[in-house]
C-alpha positions as CSV (number, residue, x, y, z in Angstrom):
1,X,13.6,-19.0,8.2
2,X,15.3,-18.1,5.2
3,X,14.1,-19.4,1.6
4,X,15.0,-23.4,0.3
5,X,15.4,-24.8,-2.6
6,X,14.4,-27.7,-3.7
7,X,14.1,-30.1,-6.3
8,X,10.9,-31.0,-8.3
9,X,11.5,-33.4,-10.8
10,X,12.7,-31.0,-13.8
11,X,11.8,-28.1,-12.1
12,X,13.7,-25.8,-9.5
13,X,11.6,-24.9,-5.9
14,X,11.8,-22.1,-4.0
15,X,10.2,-23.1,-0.2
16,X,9.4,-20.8,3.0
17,X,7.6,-20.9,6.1
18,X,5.2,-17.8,6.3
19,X,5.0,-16.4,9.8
20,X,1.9,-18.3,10.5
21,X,4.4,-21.4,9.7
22,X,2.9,-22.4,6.8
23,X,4.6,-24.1,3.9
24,X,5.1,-21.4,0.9
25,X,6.7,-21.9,-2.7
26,X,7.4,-20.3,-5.7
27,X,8.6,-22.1,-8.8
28,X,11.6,-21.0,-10.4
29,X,12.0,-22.3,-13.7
30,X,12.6,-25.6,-15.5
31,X,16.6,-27.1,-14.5
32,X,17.5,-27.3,-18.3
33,X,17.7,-23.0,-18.4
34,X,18.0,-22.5,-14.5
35,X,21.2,-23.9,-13.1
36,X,21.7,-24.1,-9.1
37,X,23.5,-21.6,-8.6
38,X,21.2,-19.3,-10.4
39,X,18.0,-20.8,-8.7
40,X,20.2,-20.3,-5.2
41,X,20.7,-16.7,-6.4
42,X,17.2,-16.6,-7.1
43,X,16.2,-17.9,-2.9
44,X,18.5,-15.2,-1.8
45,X,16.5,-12.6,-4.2
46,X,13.0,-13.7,-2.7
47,X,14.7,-13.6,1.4
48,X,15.3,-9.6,0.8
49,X,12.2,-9.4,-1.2
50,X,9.9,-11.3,2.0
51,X,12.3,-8.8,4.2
52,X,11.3,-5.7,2.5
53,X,7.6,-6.5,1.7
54,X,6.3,-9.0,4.6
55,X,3.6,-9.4,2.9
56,X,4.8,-11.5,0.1
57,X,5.6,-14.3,2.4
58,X,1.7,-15.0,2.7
59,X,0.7,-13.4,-0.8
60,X,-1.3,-16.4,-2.9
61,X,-0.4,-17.7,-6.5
62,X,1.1,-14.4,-8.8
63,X,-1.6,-14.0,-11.7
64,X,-0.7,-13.6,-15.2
65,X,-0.7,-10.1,-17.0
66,X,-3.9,-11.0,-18.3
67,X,-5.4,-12.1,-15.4
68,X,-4.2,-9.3,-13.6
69,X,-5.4,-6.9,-16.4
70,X,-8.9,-8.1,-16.1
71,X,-9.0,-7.8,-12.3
72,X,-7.4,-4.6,-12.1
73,X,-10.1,-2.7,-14.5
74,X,-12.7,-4.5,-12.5
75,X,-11.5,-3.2,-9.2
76,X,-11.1,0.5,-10.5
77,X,-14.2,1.4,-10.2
78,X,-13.2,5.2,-9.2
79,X,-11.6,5.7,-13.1
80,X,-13.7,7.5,-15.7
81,X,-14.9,5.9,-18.7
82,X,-12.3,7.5,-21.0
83,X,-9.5,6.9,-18.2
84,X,-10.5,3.4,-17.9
85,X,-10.7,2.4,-21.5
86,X,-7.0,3.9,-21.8
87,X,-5.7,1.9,-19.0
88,X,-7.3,-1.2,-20.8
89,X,-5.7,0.1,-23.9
90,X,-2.3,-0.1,-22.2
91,X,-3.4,-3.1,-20.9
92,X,-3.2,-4.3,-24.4
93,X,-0.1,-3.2,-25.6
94,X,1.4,-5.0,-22.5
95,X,-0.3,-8.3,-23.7
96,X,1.2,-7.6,-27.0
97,X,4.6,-7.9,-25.9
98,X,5.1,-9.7,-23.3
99,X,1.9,-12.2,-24.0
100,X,-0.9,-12.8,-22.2
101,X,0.7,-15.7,-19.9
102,X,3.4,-14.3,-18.4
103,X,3.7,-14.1,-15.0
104,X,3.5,-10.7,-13.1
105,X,6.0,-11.2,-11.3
106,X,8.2,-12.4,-14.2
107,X,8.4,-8.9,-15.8
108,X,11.4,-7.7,-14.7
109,X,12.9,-3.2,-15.1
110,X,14.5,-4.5,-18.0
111,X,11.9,-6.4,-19.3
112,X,9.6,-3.1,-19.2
113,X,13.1,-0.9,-20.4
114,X,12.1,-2.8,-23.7
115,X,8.5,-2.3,-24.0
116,X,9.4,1.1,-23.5
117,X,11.6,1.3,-26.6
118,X,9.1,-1.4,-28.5
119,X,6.7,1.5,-28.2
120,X,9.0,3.6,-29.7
121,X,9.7,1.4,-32.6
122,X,6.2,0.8,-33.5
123,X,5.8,4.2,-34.4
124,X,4.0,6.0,-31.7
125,X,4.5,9.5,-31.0
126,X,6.2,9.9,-27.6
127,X,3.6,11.6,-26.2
128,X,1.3,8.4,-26.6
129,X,4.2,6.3,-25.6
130,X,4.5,8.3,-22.4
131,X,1.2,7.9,-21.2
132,X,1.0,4.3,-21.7
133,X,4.2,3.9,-19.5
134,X,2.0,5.9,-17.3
135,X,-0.6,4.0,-17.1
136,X,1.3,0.5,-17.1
137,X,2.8,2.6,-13.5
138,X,-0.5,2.9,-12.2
139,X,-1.4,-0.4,-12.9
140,X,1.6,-2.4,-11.8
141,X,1.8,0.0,-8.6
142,X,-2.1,-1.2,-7.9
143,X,-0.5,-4.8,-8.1
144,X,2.4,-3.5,-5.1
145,X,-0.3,-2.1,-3.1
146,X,-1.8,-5.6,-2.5
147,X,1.3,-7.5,-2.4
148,X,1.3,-9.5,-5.3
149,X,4.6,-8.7,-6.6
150,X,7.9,-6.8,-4.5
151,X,8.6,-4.1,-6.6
152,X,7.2,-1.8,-9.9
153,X,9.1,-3.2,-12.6
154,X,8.2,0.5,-14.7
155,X,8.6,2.8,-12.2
156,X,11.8,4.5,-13.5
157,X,10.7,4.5,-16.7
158,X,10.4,8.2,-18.2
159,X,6.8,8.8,-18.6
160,X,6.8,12.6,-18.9
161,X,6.4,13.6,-22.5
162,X,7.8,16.6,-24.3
163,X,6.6,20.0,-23.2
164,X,3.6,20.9,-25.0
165,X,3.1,23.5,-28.1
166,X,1.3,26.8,-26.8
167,X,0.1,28.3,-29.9
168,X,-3.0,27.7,-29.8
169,X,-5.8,30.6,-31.2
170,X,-6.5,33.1,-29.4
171,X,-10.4,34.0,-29.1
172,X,-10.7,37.3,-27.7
173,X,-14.1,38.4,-25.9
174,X,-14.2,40.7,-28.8
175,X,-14.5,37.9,-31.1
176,X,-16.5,35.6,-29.1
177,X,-19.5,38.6,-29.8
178,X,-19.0,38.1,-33.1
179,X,-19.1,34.6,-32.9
180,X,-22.3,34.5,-30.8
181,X,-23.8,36.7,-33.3
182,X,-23.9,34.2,-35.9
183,X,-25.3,31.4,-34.0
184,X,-28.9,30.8,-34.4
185,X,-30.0,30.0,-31.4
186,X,-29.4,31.3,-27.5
187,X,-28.5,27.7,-26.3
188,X,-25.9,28.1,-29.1
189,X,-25.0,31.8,-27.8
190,X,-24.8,29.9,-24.3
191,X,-22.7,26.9,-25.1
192,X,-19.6,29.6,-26.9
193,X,-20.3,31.9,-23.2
194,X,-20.1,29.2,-21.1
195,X,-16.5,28.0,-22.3
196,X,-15.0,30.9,-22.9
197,X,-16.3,33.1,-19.8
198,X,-16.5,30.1,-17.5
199,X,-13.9,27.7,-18.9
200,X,-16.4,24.6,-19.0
201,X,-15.5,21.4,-20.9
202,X,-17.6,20.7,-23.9
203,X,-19.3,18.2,-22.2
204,X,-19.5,20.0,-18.8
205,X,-21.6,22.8,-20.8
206,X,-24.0,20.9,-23.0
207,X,-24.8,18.9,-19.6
208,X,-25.5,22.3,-17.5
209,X,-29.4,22.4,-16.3
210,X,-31.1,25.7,-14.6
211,X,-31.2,24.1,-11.7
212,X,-27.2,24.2,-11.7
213,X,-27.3,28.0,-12.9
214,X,-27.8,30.6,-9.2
215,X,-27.7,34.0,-11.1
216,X,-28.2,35.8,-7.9
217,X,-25.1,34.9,-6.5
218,X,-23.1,34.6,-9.4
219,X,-22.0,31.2,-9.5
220,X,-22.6,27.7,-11.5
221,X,-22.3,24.0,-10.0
222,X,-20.6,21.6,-12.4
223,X,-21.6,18.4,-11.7
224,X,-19.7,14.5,-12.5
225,X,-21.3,13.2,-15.5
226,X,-23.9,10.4,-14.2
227,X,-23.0,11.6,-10.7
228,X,-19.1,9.4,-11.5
229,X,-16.7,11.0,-9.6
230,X,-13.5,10.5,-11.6
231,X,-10.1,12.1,-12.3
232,X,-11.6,14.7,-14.6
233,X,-15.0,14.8,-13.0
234,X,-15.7,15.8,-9.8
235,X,-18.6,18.6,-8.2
236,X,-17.1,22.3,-8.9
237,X,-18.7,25.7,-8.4
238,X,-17.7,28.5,-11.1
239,X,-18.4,32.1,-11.1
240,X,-20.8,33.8,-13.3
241,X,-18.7,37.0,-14.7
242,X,-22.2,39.4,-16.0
243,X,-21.9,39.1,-20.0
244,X,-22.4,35.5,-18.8
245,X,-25.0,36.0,-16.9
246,X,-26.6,38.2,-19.8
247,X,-26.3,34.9,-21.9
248,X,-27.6,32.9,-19.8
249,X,-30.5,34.4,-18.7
250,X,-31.7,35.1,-22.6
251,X,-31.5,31.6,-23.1
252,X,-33.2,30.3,-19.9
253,X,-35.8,33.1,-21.2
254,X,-36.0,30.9,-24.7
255,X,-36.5,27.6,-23.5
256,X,-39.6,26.3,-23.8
257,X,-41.4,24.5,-21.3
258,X,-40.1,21.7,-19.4
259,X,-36.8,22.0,-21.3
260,X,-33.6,22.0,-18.6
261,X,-30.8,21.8,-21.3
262,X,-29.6,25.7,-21.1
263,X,-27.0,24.8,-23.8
264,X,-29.1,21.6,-25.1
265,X,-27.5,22.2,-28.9
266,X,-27.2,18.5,-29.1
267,X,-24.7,16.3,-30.6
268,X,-25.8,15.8,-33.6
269,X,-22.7,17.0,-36.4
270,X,-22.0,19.5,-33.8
271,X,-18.0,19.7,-35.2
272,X,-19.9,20.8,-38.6
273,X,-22.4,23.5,-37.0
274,X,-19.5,24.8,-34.8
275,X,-17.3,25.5,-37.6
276,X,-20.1,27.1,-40.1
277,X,-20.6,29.5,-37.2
278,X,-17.2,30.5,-37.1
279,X,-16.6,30.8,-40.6
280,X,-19.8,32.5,-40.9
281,X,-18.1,35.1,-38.1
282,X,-15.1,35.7,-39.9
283,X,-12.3,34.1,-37.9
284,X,-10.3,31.2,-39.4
285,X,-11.1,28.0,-38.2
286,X,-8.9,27.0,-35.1
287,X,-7.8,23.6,-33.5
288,X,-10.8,22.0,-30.9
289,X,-13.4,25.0,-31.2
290,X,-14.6,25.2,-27.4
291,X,-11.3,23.3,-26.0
292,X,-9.6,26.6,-26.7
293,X,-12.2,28.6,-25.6
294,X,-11.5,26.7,-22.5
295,X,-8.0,27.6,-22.6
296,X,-8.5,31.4,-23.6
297,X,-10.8,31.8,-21.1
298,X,-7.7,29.9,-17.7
299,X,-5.2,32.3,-19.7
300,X,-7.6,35.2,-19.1
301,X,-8.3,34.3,-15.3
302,X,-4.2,33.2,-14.7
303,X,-3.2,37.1,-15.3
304,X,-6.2,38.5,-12.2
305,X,-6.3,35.9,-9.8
306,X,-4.3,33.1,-7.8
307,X,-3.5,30.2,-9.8
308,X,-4.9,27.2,-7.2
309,X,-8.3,29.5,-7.6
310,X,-8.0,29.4,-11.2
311,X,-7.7,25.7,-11.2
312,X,-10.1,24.7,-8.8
313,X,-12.5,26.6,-11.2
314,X,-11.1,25.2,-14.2
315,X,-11.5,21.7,-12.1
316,X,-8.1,20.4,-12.9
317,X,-4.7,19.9,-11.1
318,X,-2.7,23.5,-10.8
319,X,0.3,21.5,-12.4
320,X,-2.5,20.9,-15.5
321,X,-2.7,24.6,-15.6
322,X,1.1,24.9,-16.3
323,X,1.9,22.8,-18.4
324,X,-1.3,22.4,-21.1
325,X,-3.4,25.8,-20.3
326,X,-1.3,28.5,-20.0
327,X,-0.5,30.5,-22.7
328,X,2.0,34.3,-22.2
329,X,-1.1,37.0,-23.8
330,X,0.6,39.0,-26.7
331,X,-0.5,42.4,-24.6
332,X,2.5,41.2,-22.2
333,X,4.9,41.1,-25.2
334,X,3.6,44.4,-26.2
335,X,3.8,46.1,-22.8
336,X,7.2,45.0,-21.5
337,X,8.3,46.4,-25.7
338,X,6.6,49.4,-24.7
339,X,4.6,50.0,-27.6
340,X,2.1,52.2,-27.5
341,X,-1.6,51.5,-27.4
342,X,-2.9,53.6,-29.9
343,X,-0.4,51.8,-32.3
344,X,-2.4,48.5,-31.9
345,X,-4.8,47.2,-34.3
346,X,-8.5,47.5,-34.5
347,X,-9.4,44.3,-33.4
348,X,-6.8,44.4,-30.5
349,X,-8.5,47.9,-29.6
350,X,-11.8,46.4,-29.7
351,X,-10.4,43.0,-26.8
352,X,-8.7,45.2,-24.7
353,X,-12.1,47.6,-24.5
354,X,-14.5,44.4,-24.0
355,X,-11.9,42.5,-21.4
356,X,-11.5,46.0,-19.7
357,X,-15.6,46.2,-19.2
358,X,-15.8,42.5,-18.1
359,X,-13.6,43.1,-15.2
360,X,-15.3,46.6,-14.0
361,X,-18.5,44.9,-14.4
362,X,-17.0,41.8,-12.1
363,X,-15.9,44.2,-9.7
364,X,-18.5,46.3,-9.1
């Protein structure tokens, strides 16, 4: 039966029968901004809504945004810590502009068109303003899944940001021995290794326990922080290239008893220790210290072995690779130039000897 209106008292009434035949309704809006004909237009709007989504006939009362906001962050359980607080973040600016009692289903493509280009004008870089519209997707898409509203009022909004800067440093394994031989400590000799030969987060590495470490077979288990499985957290198995190994056997070897940690440098001003290490080393100081060790170390795997291996070691999403880890080695530039080895410098002498022994040592 298609959708009524009807009258009640200063309001305009949208009416249906669901296909259990009970009585549904919507209000519209008040008569003194809504004429007839618009509320009309409005019934005919909610008749190919109910026929594309049957399940808005029976759907209950539409929440407000931040209503919905609250329920949504308590139902997504599955999101890491930092994933969720951005999604509340998000959730935030959304209250912001539209306010907090506005219906969900109220917030129309244009309506989210202008928080789009609010975002804008409020100064954020568009890389930020991207991945709130993401996230606003995600959340508004959640709300579609359970047919509380017809459509995804954001979902055509552009939400991919400009391609990203790939000039990072370079660390080479020549310079990560000199960096290893200023730290004090093995766990500290460990912690450079393990993101720069294995490509571990920060996190992933100070987290890593013996237990995790199989030296005979060559290979490490990253484990979820807390056991959470989450978008950037999830159970991974890396392989142990032998400098690595080396490392991590001297400071298994230096742990005293009971100790697990085999990177356990702690937290305490670790930005300051990490950069008197590398200034002690000689190299400048470069962006996030063990994030582009991270990075050096996909770069280094991307030119010996299929990317989807590559990422499933890295643990992220092969399209992650592409776009934020990869980086074209100058030895590429240099060899399709045709220049000649012996030309190169020292310290480019000195990587290509240590990456060279690395890999004969991996495939032996």
């Amino acid at each position: 039966m298609p959708t009524r209106l009807k009258s009640n008292g200063n309001y305009w009434l949208a009416v249906w029968s669901d296909p259990l035949g009970r009585t549904r309704g919507k209000s519209l809006g008040p008569k003194a901004k809504l004429s007839k004909r618009a509320a009309l237009a409005a019934c005919r709007d909610l008749d190919v809504s109910h026929a594309l989504n049957p399940g808005m006939m029976t759907a209950g009362a539409v929440p407000t945004l931040a209503q919905w906001i609250v329920a949504y962050t308590a139902q997504r359980a599955d999101l890491d810590p930092k994933t969720r607080w951005l999604h509340e973040h998000t959730g935030d600016k959304l209250r912001a502009h539209f306010g907090p009692t506005v219906k969900l289903d109220a917030i129309t493509r244009a309506a989210a068109a202008e928080w789009r280009a609010a975002l804008g004008r409020a100064g954020l870089a568009e890389a930020t303003a991207c991945l709130h519209v993401r996230n606003a997707k995600v959340m508004f898409r959640y709300a579609c899944d359970q047919d509380i509203i017809p459509f995804n009022p954001f979902d055509r909004l552009k939400a991919t940001p400009p391609e990203p800067a790939h000039d990072w440093a370079t660390v080479t394994t020549a310079d990560l021995e000199r960096l290893m031989e200023h730290c004090p400590t093995p766990a500290w000799r460990a912690m450079f290794a393990l993101c720069r030969l294995a490509g571990l987060r920060r996190g992933e590495a100070m987290r890593l326990r013996i237990g995790d470490i199989d030296l005979a077979r060559g290979r490490l288990t990253v484990h979820p922080k807390d056991g959470k499985v989450g978008t950037k957290q999830r159970r991974r198995v890396v392989p142990i290239v032998p400098r690595l190994a080396q490392v991590l056997l001297d400071s298994i070897d230096s742990l005293p008893d009971g100790a697990e940690l085999v990177a356990g440098i702690g937290e305490h001003n670790l930005t300051l220790r990490t950069r008197r290490i590398i200034a002690a080393a000689g190299l400048d100081h470069y962006g996030e210290p063990f994030h582009v060790l991270r990075k050096n170390c996909e770069t280094d795997w991307a030119q010996r072995y299929p990317q989807y291996v590559v990422s499933a070691w890295l643990g992220h999403d092969i399209r992650v690779s592409a776009r934020h880890y990869l980086q074209v080695p100058v030895e590429l530039y240099d060899q399709v130039a045709g220049v000649n080895v012996s030309s190169q410098s020292a310290s480019e002498t000195a990587q290509t000897t240590a990456q060279t022994a690395v890999e004969n040592a991996g495939n032996a």
